[in-house]
DRENPAMAR-177464 format. One record per residue (C-alpha): y, x, z; residue in three letters. Coordinates in steps of 0.001 Angstrom, whole numbers, plus 500000, padded with zeros to 6 digits. Layout:
<lofis>
YXZala;...
</lofis>
This chain:
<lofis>
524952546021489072unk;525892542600489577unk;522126541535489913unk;521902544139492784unk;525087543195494756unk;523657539420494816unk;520624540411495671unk;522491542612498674unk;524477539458499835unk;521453537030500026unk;519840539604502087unk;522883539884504484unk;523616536154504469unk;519696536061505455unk;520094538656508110unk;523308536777509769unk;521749533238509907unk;518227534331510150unk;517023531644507435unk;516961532165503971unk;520358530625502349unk;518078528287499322unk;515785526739501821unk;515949523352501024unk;516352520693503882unk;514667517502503866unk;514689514267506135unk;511657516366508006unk;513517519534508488unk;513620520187512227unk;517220522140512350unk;516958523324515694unk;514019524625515223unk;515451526361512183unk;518638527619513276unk;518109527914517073unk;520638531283517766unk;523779530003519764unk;525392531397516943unk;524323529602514486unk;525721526556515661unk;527624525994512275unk;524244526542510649unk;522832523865512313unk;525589521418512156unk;525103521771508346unk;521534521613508164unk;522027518124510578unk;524610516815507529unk;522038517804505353unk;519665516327506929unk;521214512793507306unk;522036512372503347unk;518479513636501990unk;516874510917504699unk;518942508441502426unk;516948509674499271unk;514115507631497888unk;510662508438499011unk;508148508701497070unk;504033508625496674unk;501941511978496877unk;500869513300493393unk;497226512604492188unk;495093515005492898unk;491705516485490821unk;489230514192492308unk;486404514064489339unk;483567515534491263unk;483578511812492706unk;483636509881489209unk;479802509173489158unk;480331507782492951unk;483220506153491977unk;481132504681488779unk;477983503392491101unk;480319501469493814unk;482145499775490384unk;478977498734488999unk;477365497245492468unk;480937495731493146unk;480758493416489727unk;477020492840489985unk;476645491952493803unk;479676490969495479unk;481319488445493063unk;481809484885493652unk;483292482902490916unk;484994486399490060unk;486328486578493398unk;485542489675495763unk;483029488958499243unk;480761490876501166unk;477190489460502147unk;475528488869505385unk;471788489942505872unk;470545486934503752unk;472654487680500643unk;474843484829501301unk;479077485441501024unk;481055485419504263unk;484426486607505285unk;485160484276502489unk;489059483891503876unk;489839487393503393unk;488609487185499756unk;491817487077498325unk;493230490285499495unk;489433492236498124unk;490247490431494872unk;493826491649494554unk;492286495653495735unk;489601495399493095unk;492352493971490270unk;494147496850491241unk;491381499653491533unk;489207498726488483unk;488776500262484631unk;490861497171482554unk;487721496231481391unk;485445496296485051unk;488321494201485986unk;488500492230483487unk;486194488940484963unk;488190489182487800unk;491340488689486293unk;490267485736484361unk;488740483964487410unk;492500484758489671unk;494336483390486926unk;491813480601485804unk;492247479618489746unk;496123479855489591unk;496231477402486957unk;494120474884488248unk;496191474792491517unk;499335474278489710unk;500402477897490325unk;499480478286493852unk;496890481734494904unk;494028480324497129unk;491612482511499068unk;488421482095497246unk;487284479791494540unk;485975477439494747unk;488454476368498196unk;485727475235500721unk;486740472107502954unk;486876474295506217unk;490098476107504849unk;491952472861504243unk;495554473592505919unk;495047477101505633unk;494231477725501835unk;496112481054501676unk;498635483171503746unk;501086486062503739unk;498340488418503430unk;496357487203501161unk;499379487209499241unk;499801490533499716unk;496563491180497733unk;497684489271494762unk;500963490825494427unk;499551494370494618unk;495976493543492267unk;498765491969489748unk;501472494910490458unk;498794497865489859unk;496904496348486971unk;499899495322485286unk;501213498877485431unk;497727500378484304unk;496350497608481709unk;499171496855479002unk;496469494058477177unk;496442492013480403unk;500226492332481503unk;501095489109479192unk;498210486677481051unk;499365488032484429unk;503130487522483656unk;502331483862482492unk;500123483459485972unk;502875484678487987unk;505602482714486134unk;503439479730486836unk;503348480474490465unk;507275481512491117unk;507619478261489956unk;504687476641492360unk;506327478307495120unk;510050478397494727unk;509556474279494282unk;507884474193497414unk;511079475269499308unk;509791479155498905unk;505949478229500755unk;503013479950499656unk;501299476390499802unk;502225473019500804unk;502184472051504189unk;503620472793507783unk;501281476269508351unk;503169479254509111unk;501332481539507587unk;502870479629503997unk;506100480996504996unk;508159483925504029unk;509795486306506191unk;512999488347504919unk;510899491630504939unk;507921490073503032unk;510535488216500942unk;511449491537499366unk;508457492188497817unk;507756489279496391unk;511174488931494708unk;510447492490493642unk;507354491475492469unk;508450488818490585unk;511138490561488678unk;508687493428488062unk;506657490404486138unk;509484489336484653unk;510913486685487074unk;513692486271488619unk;516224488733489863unk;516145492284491023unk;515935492279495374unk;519539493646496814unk;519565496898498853unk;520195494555502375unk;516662492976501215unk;514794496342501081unk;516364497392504536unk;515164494428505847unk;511310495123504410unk;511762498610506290unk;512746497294509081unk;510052495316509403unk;507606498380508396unk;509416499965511286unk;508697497185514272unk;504866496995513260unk;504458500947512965unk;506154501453516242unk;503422499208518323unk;500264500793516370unk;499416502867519043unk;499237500068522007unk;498029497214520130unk;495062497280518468unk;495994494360516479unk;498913496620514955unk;496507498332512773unk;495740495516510166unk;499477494794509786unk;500214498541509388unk;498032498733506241unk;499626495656504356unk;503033497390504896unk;501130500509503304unk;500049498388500244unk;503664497141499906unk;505506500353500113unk;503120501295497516unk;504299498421495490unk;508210498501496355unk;507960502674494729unk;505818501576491927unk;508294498403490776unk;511229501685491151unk;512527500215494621unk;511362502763497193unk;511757503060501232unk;514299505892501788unk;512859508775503494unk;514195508575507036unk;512057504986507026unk;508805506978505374unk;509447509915508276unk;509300507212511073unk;506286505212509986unk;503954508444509227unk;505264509418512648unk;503876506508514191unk;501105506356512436unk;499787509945511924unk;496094510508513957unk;495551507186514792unk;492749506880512241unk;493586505141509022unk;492664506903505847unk;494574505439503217unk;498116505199505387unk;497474509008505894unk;497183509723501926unk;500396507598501703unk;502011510331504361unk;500977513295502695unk;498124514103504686unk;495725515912502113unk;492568514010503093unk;490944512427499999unk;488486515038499134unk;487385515137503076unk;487222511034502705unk;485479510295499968unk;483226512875500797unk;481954512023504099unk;482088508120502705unk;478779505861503662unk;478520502255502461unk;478084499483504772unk;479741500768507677unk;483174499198507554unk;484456495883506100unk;487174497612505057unk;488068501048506022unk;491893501384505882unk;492850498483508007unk;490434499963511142unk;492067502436513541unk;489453504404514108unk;491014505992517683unk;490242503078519247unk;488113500528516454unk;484459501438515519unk;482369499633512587unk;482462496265512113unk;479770495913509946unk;476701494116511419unk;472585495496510153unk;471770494186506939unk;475143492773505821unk;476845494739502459unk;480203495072502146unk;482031496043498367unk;483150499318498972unk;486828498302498106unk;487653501556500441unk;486252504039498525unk;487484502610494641unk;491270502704496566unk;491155506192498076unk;489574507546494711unk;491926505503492516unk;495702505804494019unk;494857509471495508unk;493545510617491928unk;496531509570489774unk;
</lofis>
């Protein structure tokens, strides 16, 4: 009897509001849309309180999915990635003569591949990043060895960007090599925080640290065992800063590089147990959703691996998930190769 009469006042309590009474409501819960009777203007009030607090929860990143009819694809790009695009262990594409270029952006392939690789594929790579760290005193260089036309400009806030997330991600998946990558890093908090908190010596201003990028690098850190824990005013002003370069995506093309290193970091910030709250997540995926960039899509829920990696040709792009393709086409030139860093990050973070 008592089973029946609940079942009896759910219904009713359904019938009066017109929504079922344990529908949850999230930070994307559009309440006018669910309660849009003029008479269910207390519903909505509620569902607006709701609303508010659950925008304040953590996010988070979308579950793996079963992506194993791609392993033998996902096998092939490993092997040609460690047999034709290394340079002293460091990541490059090749032009139509076989020769390395793009050789400033090699930092941030290296970091993807330390990140995306089996421990043991990855394991060359690792030794070469931290062989480099060491014989720089603790400083991260874009390529090794550092050609004379990058003098004043040896690395940069993106590059940077690579390293933290190859040494975040690998840490997290390959126990044997978190002790070497805790010693490189402790080596190069030290390089840096002596150089007045500069990536590098010198006057350039892409050495420096802004608050937002500040927090995930002090996150970083203490995720490798250095220093302290960020504070909460740290991470709000890392999602602010997601926030300003989201918002311009779809009038500057420019915005779309940018866009994808905040994707990398908020990857970081809920893997090191510091996530953006949800109300930050909602706004960015707003911003960004259908302007074209695969991997920022996964991060927003948008069930498109499978559809990705199968449609996937080499070759095409230097890097997929930094391209908008609304209004960017491919930037690969005939004959040149490129690592195929795009597909090993889509199959790797959307697969678990």
């Amino acid at each position: 009897m008592r089973s029946n009469s609940l079942i009896t006042m759910v219904m009713s309590l359904m019938l009066v509001t017109g929504e079922a009474v344990l529908a949850t409501t999230t930070c994307y819960t559009n309440c006018e849309d669910r309660f849009p009777k003029w008479y269910q203007l207390p519903d909505r009030k509620r569902c607006d309180a709701e609303k508010d607090w659950a925008c304040l929860n953590d996010s988070g990143i979308p579950e793996g999915t079963n992506l194993s009819e791609f392993d033998g694809r996902e096998r092939e790009l490993q092997s040609r990635l460690t047999s034709r695009f290394l340079e002293n262990g460091y990541v490059v594409s090749r032009d139509d003569r076989g020769n390395s270029e793009h050789e400033g952006d090699s930092l941030i392939w290296t970091g993807l591949a330390l990140a995306v690789l089996p421990c043991d594929v990855g394991q060359p790579i690792e030794n070469a990043v931290i062989r480099s760290v060491r014989s720089h005193d603790g400083a991260f260089v874009r390529i090794e060895p550092l050609p004379s036309s990058m003098e004043g400009n040896e690395t940069s806030r993106d590059a940077e960007t690579g390293a933290m997330f190859g040494f975040t991600m690998r840490a997290l998946r390959c126990p044997a090599s978190r002790p070497a990558l805790q010693s490189a890093w402790d080596l190069h908090h030290d390089f840096v925080t002596s150089h007045g908190d500069k990536l590098y010596q010198g006057s350039n201003l892409n050495f420096q640290m802004n608050p937002g990028f500040r927090f995930i690098w002090d996150l970083t850190s203490n995720g490798m065992g250095v220093g302290s824990k960020p504070s909460k005013l740290s991470l709000a002003a890392f999602e602010a800063a997601m926030i300003i370069s989201s918002k311009s995506i779809r009038s500057q093309k420019s915005a779309c590089y940018p866009t994808h290193l905040s994707t990398l970091m908020a990857i970081v910030a809920t893997k090191l147990g510091m996530p953006i709250n949800e109300l930050t997540k909602r706004e960015f995926c707003h911003d960004t959703r259908g302007v074209g960039l695969p991997l920022t899509d996964w991060y927003c829920g948008a069930d498109n691996a499978k559809d990705y990696l199968g449609s996937y040709q080499r070759n095409q792009y230097e890097y997929r998930h930094q391209r908008c393709s609304d209004w960017e086409s491919p930037d690969v030139d005939p004959g040149h190769e490129t690592p195929g860093l795009d597909f090993l990050m889509m199959k790797s973070l959307a697969g678990g």
